[in-house]
N, C-alpha and C positions, 0 to 999 in steps of 0.2 A: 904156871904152866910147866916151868923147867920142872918143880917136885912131881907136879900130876902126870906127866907125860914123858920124864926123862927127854928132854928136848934138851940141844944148847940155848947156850944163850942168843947166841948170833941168829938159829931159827926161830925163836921166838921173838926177838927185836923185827926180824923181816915181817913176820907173820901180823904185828900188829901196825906195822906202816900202813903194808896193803890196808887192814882193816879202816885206820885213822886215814888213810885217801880214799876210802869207799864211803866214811863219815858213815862206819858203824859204832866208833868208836871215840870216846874224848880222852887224850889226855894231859895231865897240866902238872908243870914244875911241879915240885915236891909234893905232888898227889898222886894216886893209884890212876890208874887207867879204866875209863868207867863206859860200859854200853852205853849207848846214846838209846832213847825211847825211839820206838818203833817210828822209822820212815818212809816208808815204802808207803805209796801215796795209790789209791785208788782209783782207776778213770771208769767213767760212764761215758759213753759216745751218746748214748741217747740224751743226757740232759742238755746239752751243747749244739742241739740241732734247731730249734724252732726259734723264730725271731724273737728279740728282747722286747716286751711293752715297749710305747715309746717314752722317750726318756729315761728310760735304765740301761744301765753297763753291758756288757758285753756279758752272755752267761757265764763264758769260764771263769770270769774275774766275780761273777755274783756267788757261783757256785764254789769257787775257791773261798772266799769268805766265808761264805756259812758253815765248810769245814774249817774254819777257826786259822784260816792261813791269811800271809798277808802276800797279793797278790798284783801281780802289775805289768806292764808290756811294754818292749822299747822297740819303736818299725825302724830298722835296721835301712832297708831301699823299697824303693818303689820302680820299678823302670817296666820297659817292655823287653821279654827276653825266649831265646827259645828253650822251651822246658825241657824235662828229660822224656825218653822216651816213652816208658809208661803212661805221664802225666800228657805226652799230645798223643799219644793212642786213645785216654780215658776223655779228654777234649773234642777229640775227631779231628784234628787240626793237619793239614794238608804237611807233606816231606817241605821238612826249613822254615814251616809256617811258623808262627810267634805269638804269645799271650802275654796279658798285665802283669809280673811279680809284687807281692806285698807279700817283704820278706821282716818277721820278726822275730823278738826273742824276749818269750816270755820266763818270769822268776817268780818264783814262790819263799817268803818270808829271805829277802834279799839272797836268795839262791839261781841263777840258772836252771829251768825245769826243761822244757822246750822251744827248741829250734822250729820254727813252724813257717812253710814258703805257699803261697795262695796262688794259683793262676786262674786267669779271666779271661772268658774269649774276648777277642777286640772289640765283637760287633756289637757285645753285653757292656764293658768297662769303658769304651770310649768316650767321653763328652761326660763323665761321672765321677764322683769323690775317689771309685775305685784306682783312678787316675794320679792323685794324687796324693804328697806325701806327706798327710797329717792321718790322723786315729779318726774312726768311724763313730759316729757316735751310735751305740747297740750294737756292734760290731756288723759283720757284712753281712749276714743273714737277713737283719733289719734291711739295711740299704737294700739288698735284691728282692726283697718281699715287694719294698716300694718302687722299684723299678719296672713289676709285673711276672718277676721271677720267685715267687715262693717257695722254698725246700721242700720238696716232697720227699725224697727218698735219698739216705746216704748212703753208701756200699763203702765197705774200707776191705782195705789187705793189709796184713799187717806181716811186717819181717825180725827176723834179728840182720842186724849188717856191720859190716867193721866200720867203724868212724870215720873218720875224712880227716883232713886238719883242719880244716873251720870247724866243723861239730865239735872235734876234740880240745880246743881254745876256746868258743866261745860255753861248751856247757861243762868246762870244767872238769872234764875225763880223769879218774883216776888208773892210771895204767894203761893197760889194754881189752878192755871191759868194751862188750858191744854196746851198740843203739839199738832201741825199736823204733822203729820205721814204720809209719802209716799211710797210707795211699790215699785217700779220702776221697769221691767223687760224689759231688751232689747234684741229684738232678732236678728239674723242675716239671710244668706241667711237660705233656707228651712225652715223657724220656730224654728233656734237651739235659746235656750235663752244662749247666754252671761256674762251677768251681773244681777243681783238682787240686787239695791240697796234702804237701808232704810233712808231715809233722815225726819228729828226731827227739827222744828222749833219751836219758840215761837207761839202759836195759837192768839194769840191779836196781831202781828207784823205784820202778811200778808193777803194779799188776792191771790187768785190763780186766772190765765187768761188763760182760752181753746179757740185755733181755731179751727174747726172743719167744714166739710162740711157733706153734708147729704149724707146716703147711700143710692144705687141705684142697681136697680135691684131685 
C-alpha cells in the first residue's frame, strides 16, 4: 500500500486495524495480512416466519445451518418490562403499560450476530413457556401457533442507529460503525399483533433480501 499509494506508514498500519476490527481482514506474526473470505451474511425475513414442524429447531438456527454456519442462542432475561415506544405503539399497549421481554443473543460460528428483544402482550404470554426462562422448543412461532395465535403477517421497519453500550459489548463493535435495527411486528388472525420484536446487528455484516409481489387492485 505504501509503494501503491504513496501512503505513510503510520496511515497504512491505521487503515488495516480499522480493517482487522471490521474482521475484513487476518493478520498473523510473521505472515502478510490476508482478506478474509466474503462475510457479509445474507437475511431472508421470510424464511424465519412460519412455525417449525414439531420437533424441529427453531428456523433461524435450521436455516443458519444449511448455509454451512454453525449457529446457536444464549436467552440473556426474561422478565416483564415496559418496551420502547415504537414497540408499545406496534402492541397497542396503553401509556406505562408492560409486556413479556425474551431478550437474546444469537452467534453465528462462535461470533455475535444478533441482539434480538421479543415482547408479548400479557393477556397472550401469561400462564405460558413465554413466561419463562428456558429456550422454546421450534422457537415462539411454534408456541403461538399452539396457543391459537398463528403468524399471518409480519411488517418490519428497518433503521441504521448508533449503538448503545450493550449492543456495542455484547455484539462486539468494531469502532464506531452503526447497527441495523429491525422492528418486527407480527400479527395474527384479525390484525391482533403478537409479537414486536427488536432485533440489532452489526450494520457492515449484512445485507437484507425482500420477496415481494406487487399489489393489485
Amino acid at each position: 500500500m505504501k509503494e501503491r499509494f504513496g501512503a505513510a506508514n503510520a496511515t497504512v498500519q491505521k487503515a488495516l486495524q480499522l480493517l482487522k476490527g471490521e474482521h475484513l481482514v487476518v493478520g498473523r506474526a510473521g505472515a502478510s495480512v490476508t482478506v478474509r473470505e466474503h462475510r457479509q451474511r445474507r437475511i431472508r425475513p421470510a424464511a424465519y416466519m412460519a412455525p417449525s414442524p414439531s420437533g424441529e429447531p427453531y428456523r433461524w438456527l435450521t436455516e443458519a445451518a444449511n448455509s454451512g454456519a454453525r449457529a446457536r442462542s444464549a436467552l440473556l432475561d426474561v422478565t416483564e418490562a415496559a418496551p420502547p415506544a415504537d414497540v408499545a405503539d406496534a402492541l397497542g399497549l396503553a401509556p406505562g403499560g408492560t409486556a413479556i421481554l425474551r431478550h437474546q443473543l444469537l452467534s453465528l460460528d462462535d461470533e455475535p450476530a444478533e441482539l434480538v428483544s421479543s415482547y408479548y402482550p400479557l393477556d397472550i404470554a401469561e400462564g405460558t413457556p413465554l413466561t419463562e426462562r428456558r429456550r422454546i422448543p421450534g422457537g415462539t412461532p411454534t408456541l403461538l401457533a399452539s396457543l391459537g395465535y398463528p403468524p399471518r403477517l409480519s411488517v418490519d421497519r428497518v433503521s441504521a442507529r448508533v449503538a448503545t453500550q450493550e449492543q456495542y459489548r455484547l455484539l462486539r463493535l468494531p469502532g464506531d460503525l452503526p447497527v441495523l435495527r429491525t422492528l418486527r411486528v407480527v400479527f395474527s388472525d384479525d390484525d391482533r399483533p403478537i409479537e414486536a420484536t427488536v432485533m440489532v446487528k452489526a450494520g457492515h455484516m449484512y445485507e437484507v433480501q425482500y420477496e415481494f409481489t406487487p399489489e393489485t387492485g
